[in-house]
Backbone as numpy.savetxt, mean C-alpha at the origin, in Angstrom:
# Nx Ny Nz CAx CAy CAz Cx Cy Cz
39.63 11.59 -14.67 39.07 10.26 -14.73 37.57 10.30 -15.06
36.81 11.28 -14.33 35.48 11.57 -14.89 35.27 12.37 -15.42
35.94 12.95 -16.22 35.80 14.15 -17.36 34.63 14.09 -18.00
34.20 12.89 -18.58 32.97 13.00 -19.39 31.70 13.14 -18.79
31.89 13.24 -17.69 30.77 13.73 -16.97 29.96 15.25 -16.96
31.19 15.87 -17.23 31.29 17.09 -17.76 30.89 17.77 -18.68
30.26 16.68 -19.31 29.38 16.59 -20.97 28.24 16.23 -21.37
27.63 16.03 -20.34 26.18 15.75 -19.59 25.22 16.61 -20.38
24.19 16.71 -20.94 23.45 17.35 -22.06 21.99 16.92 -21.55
20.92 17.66 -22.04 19.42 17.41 -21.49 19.22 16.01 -22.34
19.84 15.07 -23.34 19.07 14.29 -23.59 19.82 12.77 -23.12
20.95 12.69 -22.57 21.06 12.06 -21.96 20.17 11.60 -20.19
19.64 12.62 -19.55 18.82 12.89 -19.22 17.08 12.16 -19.60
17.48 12.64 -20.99 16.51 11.82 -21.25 16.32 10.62 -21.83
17.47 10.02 -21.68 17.82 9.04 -22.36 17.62 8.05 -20.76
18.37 8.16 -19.80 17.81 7.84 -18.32 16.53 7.46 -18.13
15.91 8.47 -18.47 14.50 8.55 -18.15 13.84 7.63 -19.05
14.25 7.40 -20.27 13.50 6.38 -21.19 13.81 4.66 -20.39
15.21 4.52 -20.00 15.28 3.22 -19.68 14.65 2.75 -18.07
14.44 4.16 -17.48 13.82 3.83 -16.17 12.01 3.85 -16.45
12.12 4.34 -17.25 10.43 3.73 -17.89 10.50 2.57 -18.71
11.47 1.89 -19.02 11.12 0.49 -19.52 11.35 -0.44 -18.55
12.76 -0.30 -17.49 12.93 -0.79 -16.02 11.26 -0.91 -15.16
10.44 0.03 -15.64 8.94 0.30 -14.81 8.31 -0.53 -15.44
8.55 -0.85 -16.68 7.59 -1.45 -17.74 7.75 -3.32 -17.18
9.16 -3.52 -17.04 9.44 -5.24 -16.60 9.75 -5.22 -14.92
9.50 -3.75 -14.22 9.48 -4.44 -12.80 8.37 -4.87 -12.37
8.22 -5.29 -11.14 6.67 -5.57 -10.40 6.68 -4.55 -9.54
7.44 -3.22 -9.60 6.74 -2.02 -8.58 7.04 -1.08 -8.97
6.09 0.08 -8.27 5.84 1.11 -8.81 6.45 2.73 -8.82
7.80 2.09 -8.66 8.50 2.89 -8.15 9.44 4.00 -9.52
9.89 3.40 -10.63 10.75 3.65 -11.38 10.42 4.67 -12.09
8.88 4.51 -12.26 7.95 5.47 -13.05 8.84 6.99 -12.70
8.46 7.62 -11.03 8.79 8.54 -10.54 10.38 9.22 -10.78
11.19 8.11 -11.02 12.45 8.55 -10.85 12.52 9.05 -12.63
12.08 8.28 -13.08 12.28 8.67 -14.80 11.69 9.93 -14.91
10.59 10.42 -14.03 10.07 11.47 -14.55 10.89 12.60 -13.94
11.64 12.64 -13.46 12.40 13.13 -12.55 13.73 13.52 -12.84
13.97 12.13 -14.20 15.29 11.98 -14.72 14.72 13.13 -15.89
13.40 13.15 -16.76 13.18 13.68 -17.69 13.12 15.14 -17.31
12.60 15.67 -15.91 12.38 17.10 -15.79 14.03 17.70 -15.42
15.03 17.17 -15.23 15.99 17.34 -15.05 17.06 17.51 -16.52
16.40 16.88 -17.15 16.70 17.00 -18.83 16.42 18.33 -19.35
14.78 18.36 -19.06 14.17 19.94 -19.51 14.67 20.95 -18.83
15.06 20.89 -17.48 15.94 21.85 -16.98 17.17 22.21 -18.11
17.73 21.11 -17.95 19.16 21.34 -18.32 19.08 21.94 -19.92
17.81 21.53 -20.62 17.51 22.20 -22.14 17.75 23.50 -21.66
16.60 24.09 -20.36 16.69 25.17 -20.57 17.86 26.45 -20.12
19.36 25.54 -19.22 19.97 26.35 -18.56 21.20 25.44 -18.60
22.05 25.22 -20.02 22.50 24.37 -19.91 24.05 24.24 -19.76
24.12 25.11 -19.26 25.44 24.85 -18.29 25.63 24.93 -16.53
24.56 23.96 -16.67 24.79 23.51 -14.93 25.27 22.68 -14.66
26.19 22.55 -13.79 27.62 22.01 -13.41 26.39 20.34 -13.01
27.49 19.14 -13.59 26.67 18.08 -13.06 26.44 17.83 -11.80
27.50 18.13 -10.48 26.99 17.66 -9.36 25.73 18.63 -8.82
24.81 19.76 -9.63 23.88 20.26 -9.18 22.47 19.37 -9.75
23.06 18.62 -11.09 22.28 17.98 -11.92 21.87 16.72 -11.02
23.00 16.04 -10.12 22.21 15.24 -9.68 21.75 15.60 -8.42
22.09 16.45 -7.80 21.00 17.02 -6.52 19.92 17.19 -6.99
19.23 17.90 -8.27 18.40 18.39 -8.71 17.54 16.66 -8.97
18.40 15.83 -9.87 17.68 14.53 -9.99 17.25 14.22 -8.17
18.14 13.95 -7.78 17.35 13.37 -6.11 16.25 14.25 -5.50
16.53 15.42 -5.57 15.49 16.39 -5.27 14.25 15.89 -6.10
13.92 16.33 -7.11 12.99 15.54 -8.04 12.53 14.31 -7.93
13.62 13.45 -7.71 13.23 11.87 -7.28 12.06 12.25 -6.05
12.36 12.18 -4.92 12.18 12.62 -3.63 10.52 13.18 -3.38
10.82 14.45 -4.36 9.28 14.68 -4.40 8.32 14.26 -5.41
8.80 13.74 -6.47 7.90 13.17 -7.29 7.06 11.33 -6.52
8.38 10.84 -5.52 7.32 9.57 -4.99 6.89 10.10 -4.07
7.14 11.34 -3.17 6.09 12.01 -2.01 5.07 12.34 -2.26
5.18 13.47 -3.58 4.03 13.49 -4.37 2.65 12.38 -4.59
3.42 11.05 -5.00 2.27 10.10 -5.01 1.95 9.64 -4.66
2.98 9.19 -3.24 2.35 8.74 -2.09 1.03 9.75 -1.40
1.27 10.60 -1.06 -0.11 11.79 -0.37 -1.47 11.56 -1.71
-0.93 11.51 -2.83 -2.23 11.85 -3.32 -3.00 10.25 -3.59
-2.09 9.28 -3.90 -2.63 7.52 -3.41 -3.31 7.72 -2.19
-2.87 8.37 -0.92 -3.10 8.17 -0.21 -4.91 8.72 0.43
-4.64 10.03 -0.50 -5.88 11.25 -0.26 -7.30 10.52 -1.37
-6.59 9.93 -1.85 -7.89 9.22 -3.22 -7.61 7.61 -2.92
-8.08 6.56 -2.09 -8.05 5.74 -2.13 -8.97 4.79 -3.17
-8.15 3.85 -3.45 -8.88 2.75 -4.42 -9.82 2.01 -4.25
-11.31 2.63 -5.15 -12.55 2.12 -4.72 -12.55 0.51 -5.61
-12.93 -0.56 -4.59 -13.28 -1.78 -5.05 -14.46 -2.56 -4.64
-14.97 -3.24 -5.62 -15.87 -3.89 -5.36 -15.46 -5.36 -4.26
-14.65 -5.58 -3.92 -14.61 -6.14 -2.75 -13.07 -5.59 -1.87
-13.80 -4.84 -0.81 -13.15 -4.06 -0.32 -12.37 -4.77 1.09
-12.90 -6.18 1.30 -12.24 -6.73 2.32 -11.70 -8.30 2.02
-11.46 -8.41 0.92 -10.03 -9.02 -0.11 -8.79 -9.13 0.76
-8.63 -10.10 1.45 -7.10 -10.51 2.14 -7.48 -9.86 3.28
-8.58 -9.98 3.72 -8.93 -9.31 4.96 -10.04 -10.24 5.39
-9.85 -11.74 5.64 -10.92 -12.67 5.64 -11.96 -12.20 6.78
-11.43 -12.04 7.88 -11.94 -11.76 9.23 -12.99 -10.36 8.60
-13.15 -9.51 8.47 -13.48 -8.81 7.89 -14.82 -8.64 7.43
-15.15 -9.69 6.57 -16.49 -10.20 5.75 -17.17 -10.26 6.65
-17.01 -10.84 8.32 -17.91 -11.64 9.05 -18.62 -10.10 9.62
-17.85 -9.53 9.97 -18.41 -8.39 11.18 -19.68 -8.23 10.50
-20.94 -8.13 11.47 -22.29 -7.78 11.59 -23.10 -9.16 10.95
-22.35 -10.23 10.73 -23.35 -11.56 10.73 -23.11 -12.36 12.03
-24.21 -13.19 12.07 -24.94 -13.82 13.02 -24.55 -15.05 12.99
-23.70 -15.75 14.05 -23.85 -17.29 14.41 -24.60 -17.76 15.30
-24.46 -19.26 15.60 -23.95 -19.97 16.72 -23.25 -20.28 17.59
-22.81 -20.38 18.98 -22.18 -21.00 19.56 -22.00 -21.99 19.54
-20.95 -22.93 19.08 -21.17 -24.57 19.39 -20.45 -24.76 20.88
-19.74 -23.84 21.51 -19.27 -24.26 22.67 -19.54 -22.63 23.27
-19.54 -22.74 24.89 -20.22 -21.94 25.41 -18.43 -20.46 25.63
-18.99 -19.23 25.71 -17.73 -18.54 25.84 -17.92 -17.98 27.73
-16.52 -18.84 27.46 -16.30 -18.65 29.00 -15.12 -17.83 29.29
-15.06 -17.00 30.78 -13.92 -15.68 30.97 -13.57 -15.16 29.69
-14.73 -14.73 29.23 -14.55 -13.98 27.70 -13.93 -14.47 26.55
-13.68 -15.66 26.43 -13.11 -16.56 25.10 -13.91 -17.51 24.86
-13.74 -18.37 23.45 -14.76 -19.21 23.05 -14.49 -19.16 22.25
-15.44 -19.92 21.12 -15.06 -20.67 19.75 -15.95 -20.75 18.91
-16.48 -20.70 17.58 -17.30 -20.26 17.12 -16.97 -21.55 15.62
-17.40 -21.94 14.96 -17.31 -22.77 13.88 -18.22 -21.89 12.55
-17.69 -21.24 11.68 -17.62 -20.62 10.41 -17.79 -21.41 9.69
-18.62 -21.86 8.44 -18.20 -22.32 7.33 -17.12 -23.61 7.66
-16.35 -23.70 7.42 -15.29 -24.93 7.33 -14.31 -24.75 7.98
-14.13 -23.56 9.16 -13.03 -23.35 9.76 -14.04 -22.91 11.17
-12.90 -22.85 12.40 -13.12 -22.44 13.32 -12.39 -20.98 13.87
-13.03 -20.04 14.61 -13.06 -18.98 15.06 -12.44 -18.75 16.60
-11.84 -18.01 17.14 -11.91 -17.82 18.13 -12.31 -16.43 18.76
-13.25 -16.82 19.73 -14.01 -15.72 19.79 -14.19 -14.69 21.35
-14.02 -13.73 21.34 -14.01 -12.61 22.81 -15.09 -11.85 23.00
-15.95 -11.84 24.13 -17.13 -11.47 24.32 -17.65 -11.66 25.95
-18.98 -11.74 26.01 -19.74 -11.74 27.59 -19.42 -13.15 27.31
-19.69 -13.63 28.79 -19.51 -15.27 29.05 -21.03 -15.62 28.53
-21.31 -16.72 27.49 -22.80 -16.98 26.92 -22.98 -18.68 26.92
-23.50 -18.92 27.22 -23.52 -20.49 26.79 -24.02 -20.98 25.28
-23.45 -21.95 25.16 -23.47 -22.65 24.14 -25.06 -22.53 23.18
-25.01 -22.67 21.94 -26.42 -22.73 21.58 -26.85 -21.13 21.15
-26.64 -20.45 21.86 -26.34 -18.61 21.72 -26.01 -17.97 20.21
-27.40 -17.36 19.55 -26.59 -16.43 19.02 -25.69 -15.40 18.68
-24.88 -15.42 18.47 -23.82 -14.07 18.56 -24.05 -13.86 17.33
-23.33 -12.02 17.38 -23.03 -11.31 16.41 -21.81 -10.84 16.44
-21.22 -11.04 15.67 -19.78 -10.58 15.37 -19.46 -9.07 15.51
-18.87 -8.13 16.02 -18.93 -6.41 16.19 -17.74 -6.18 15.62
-16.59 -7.19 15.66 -15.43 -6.48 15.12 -14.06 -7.56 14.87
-13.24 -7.35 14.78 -11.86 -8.50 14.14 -10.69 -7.92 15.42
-9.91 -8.85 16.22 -8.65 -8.58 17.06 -8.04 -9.46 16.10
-7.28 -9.45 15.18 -6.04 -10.09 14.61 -6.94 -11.33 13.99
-7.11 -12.24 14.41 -7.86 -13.32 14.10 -8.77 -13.85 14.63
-9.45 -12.82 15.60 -10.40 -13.47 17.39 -11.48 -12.61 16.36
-12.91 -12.84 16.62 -13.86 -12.32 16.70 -13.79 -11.51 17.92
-14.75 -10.38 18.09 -14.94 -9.46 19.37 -16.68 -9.87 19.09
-16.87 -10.30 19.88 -19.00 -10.76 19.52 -19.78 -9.97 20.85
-20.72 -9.72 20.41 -22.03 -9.60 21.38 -22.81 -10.96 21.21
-23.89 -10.91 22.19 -25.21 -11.61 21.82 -25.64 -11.13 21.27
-26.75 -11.57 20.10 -27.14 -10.89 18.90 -28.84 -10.69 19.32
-29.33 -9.54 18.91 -30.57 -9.04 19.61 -31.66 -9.99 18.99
């Protein structure tokens, strides 16, 4: 029933590998790239040793798969992407080490802080109202503040 499997050649192989690089070309992730290249070194194998039984051909493809996105995950990971705005979808972020107001005083360590056009909620010493704070750091969406020197 699967006989023709049996007939498996390095450029079918690479024939794989061409449509999982056009699959890369119209997906939105970055995934397909790896497997094509994977599909292609499995091709060049098979150029060079080419009577290997197919079910080694596709261990060899998953194997390949496997470490070619491990591969790019560690080295994405070891060279991160330098940007000119590095805290992009990270609103809370921007604020740490600027200076407000209190419009309401922070009491048992909570309080509220008014930003720009939105309001803050904020964790710190108990300060009364009127108080500059400085922002030190982000809990999820809370400011963490000092009084500001």
């Amino acid at each position: 029933m699967m006989e023709w499997l049996e007939h498996i050649v390095f450029w079918h192989w690479w024939i794989l590998a061409g449509l999982l690089l056009i699959l890369e070309l119209t997906a939105p992730a970055f995934f397909f790239l790896w497997l094509g290249i994977a599909a292609a070194a499995v091709g060049m194998i098979l150029l060079v040793f080419p009577s290997i039984p197919i079910e080694t051909q596709l261990v060899l493809f998953g194997i390949a798969s496997i470490v070619a996105v491990l591969a790019w995950r560690k080295y994405r990971e070891s060279r991160p992407l330098a940007t000119d705005q590095p805290h992009l979808n990270r609103r809370g972020h921007q604020y740490i080490g600027r200076v407000f107001t209190l419009d309401n005083p922070i009491t048992n360590g909570v309080g509220k802080v008014t930003v720009d056009d939105s309001t803050w909620r904020v964790k710190g010493p108990d300060l009364p109202a009127g108080t500059a704070i400085k922002v030190t750091g982000i809990d999820g969406v809370i400011f963490r503040v000092d009084a500001a020197d």
